[in-house]
C-alpha positions in Angstrom: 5.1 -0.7 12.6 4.1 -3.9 10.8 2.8 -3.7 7.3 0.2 -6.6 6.6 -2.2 -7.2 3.8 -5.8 -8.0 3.7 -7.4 -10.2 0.7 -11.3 -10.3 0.8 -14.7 -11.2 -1.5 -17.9 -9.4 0.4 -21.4 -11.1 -0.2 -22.5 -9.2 -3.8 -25.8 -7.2 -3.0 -27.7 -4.9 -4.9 -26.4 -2.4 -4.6 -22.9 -3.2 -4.0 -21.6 -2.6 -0.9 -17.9 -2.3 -2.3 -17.7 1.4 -3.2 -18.4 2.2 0.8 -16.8 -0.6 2.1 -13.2 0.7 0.4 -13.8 4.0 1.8 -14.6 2.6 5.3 -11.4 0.7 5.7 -9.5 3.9 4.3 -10.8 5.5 7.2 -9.9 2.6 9.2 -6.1 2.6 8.2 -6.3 0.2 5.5 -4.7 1.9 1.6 -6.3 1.2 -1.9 -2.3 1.7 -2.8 1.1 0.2 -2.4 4.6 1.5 -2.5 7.7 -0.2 -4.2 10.7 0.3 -2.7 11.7 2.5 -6.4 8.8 5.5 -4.6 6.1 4.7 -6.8 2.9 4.1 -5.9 1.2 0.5 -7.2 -3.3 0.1 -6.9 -3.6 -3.0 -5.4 -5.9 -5.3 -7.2 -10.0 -4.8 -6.1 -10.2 -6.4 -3.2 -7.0 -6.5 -1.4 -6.1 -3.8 1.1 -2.2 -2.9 2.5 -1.8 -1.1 6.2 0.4 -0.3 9.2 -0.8 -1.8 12.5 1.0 -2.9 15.6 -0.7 -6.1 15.8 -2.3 -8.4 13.4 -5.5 -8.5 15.8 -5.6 -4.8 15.2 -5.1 -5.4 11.2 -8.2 -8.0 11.7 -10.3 -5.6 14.0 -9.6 -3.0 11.6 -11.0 -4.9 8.7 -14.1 -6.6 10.7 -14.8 -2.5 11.6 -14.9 -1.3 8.1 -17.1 -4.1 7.2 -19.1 -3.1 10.6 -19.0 0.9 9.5 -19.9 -0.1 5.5 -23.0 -1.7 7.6 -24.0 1.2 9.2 -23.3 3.8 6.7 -25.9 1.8 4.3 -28.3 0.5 7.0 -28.6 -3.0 5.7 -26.5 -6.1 6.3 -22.5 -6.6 4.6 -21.2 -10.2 4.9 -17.4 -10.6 4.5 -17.6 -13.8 2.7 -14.2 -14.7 3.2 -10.8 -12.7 4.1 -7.3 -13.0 4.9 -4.5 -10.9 6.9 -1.1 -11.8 6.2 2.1 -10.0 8.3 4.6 -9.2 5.4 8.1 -7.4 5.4 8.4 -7.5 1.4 6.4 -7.9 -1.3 6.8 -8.8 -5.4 4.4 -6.3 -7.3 2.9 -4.7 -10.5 0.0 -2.7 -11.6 -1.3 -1.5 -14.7 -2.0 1.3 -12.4 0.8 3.3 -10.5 2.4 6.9 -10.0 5.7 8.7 -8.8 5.8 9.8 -4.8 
């Protein structure tokens, strides 16, 4: 399945919606976490996302419904101020935060 990665800023509120938004698009396939092809496990930087989806409409309906879900979950509105999805098949990285498989 593709991999594709999602870049974002969200409209700051008080209180942020960012800690609930990250755990909606978890549950929405999208990973906090990246891995090299050495097995070890990279945090991608705040506001970019990394996921498997069969279609890059899916990868965009999956990030438009976490931002939909983060709505609901804290009953007031969440504006994706901007965003981007990108297909890719391999990737450059570091992180000042990783661990083994």
């Amino acid at each position: 399945m593709p991999s594709f990665i999602a870049s974002y800023d969200l409209k700051e509120t008080t209180p942020s919606p960012h800690v609930s938004f990250l755990d909606q698009a978890t549950k929405h396939g999208w990973k906090l976490w990246i891995l090299s092809s050495k097995n070890i496990w990279f945090r991608l930087p705040n506001t970019t996302l990394e996921g498997s989806f069969a279609t890059k409409a899916d990868a965009v309906a999956a990030l438009k419904n976490a931002r939909a879900a983060t709505e609901a979950e804290l009953g007031r509105p969440v504006t994706l101020l901007k965003w981007i999805v990108v297909d890719f098949s391999a990737a450059s990285l570091d992180s000042d935060v990783s661990q083994p498989v």
